[in-house]
C-alpha positions as a LaTeX table, in Angstrom:
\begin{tabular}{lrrr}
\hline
Residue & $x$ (\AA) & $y$ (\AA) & $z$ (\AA) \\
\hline
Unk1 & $-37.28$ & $-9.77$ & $-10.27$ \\
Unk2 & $-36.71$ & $-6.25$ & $-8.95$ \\
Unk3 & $-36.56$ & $-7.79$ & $-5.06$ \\
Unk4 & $-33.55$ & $-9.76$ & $-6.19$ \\
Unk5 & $-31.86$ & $-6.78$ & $-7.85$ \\
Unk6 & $-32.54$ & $-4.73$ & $-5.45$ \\
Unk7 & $-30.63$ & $-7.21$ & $-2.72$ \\
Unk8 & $-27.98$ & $-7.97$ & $-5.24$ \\
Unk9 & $-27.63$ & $-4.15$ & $-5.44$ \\
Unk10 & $-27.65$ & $-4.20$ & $-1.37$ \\
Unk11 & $-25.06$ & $-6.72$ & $-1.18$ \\
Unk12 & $-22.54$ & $-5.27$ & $-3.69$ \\
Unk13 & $-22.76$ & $-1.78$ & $-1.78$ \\
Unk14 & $-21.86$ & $-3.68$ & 1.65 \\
Unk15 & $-19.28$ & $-5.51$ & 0.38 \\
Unk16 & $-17.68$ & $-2.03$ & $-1.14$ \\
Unk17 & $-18.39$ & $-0.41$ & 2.04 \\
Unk18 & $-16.64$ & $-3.22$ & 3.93 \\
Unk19 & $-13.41$ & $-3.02$ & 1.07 \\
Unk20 & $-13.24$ & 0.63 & 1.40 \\
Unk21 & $-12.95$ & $-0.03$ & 5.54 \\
Unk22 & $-10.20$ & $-2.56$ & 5.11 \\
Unk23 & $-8.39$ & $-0.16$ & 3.17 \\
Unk24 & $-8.46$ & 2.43 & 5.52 \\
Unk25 & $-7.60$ & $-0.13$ & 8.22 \\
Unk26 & $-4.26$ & $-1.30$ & 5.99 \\
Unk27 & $-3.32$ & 2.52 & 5.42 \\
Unk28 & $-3.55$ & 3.46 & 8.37 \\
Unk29 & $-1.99$ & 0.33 & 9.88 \\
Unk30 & $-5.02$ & 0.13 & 12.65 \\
Unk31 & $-5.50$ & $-3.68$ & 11.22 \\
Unk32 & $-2.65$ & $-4.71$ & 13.23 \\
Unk33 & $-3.47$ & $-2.95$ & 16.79 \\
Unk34 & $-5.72$ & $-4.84$ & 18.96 \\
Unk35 & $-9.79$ & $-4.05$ & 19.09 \\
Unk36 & $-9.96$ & $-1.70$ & 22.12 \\
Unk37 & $-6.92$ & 0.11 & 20.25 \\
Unk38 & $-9.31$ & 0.07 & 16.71 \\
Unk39 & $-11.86$ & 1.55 & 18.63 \\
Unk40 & $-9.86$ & 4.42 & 20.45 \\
Unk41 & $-8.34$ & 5.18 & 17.40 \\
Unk42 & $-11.32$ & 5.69 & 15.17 \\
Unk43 & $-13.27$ & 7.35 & 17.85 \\
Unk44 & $-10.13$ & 9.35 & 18.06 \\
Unk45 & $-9.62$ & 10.24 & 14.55 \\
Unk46 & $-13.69$ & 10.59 & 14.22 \\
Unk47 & $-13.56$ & 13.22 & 16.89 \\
Unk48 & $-10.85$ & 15.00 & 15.27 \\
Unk49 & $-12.56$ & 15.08 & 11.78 \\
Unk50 & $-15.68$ & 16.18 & 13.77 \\
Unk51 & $-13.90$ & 19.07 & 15.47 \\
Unk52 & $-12.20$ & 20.00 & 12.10 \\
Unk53 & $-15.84$ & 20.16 & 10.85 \\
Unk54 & $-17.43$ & 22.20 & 13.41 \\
Unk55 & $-14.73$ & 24.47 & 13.70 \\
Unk56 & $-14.40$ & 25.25 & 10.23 \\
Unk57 & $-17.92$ & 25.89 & 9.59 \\
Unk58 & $-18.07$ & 28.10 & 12.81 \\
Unk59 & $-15.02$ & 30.03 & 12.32 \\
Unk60 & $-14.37$ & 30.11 & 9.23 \\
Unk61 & $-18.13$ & 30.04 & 7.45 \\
Unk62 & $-16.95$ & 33.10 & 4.68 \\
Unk63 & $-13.95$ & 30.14 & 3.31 \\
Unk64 & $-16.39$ & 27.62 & 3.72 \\
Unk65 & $-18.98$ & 29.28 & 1.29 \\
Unk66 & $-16.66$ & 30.45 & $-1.13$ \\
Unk67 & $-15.17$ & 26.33 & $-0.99$ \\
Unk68 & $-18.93$ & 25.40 & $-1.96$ \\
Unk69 & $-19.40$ & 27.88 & $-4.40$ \\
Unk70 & $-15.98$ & 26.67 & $-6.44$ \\
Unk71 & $-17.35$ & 23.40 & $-6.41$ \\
Unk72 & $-20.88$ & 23.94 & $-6.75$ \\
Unk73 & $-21.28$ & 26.77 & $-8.47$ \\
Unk74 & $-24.84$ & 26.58 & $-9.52$ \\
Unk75 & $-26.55$ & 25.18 & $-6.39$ \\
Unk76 & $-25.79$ & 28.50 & $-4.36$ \\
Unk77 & $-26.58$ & 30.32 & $-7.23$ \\
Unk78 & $-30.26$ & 29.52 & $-8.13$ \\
Unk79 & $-31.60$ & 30.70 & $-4.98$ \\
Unk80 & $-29.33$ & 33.07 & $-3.61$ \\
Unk81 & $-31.82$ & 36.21 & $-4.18$ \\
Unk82 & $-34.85$ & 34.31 & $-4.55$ \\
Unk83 & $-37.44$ & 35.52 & $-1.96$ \\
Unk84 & $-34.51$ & 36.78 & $-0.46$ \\
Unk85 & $-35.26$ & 39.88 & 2.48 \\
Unk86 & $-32.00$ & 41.57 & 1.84 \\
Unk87 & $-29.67$ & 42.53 & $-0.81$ \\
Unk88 & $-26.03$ & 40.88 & $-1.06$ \\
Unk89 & $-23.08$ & 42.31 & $-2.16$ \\
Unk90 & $-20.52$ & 41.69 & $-3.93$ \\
Unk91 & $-19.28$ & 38.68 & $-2.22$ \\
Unk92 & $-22.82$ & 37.51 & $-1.82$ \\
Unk93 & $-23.64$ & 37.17 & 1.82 \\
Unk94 & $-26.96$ & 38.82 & 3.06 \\
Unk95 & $-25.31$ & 41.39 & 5.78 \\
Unk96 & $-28.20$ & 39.35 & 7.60 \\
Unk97 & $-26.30$ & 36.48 & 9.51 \\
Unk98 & $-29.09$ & 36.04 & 12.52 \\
Unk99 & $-31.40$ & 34.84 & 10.63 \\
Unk100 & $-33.89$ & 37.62 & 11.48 \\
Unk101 & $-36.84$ & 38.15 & 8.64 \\
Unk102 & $-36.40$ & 41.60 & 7.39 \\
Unk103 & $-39.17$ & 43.77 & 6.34 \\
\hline
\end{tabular}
């Protein structure tokens, strides 16, 4: 029945999930440190991908769009000037970072 594909589905995914976590563990040679290491380690390397993130997004936000627009180049693109209160130019950003609605 669907229920049992559905859990069969389910069960695949965690099992993948848990593979894909054992080879980061082997790569990065964490699988032979002890727990409270494991856990300071990914909380490190967590935090670091999180500050990465942030920082890149804050700092950085014109590299960041042009990054999504090379590999997404028609999700930007269908509603960049739809109901939009401003005109872009050529690089496409609004002029209108705030987030203020124009008149």
């Amino acid at each position: 029945s669907m229920f049992e594909k559905l859990s069969e589905d389910y069960a695949k995914c965690k099992r993948y999930v848990k593979w894909l976590y054992l080879l980061y563990e082997l790569n990065t040679q964490i699988a032979i440190c002890e727990p409270w290491e494991k856990v300071f380690l990914n909380v490190l390397l967590g935090s670091c991908m999180s500050l990465f993130l942030y920082a890149s997004f804050a700092y950085v936000p014109g590299y960041c769009l042009g990054v999504f627009h090379l590999l997404w180049p028609l999700a930007g693109a269908q509603n960049l000037n739809a109901g939009s209160a401003c005109t872009s130019n050529i690089d496409g950003f609004c002029g209108n970072e705030s987030g203020a609605v124009l008149p």
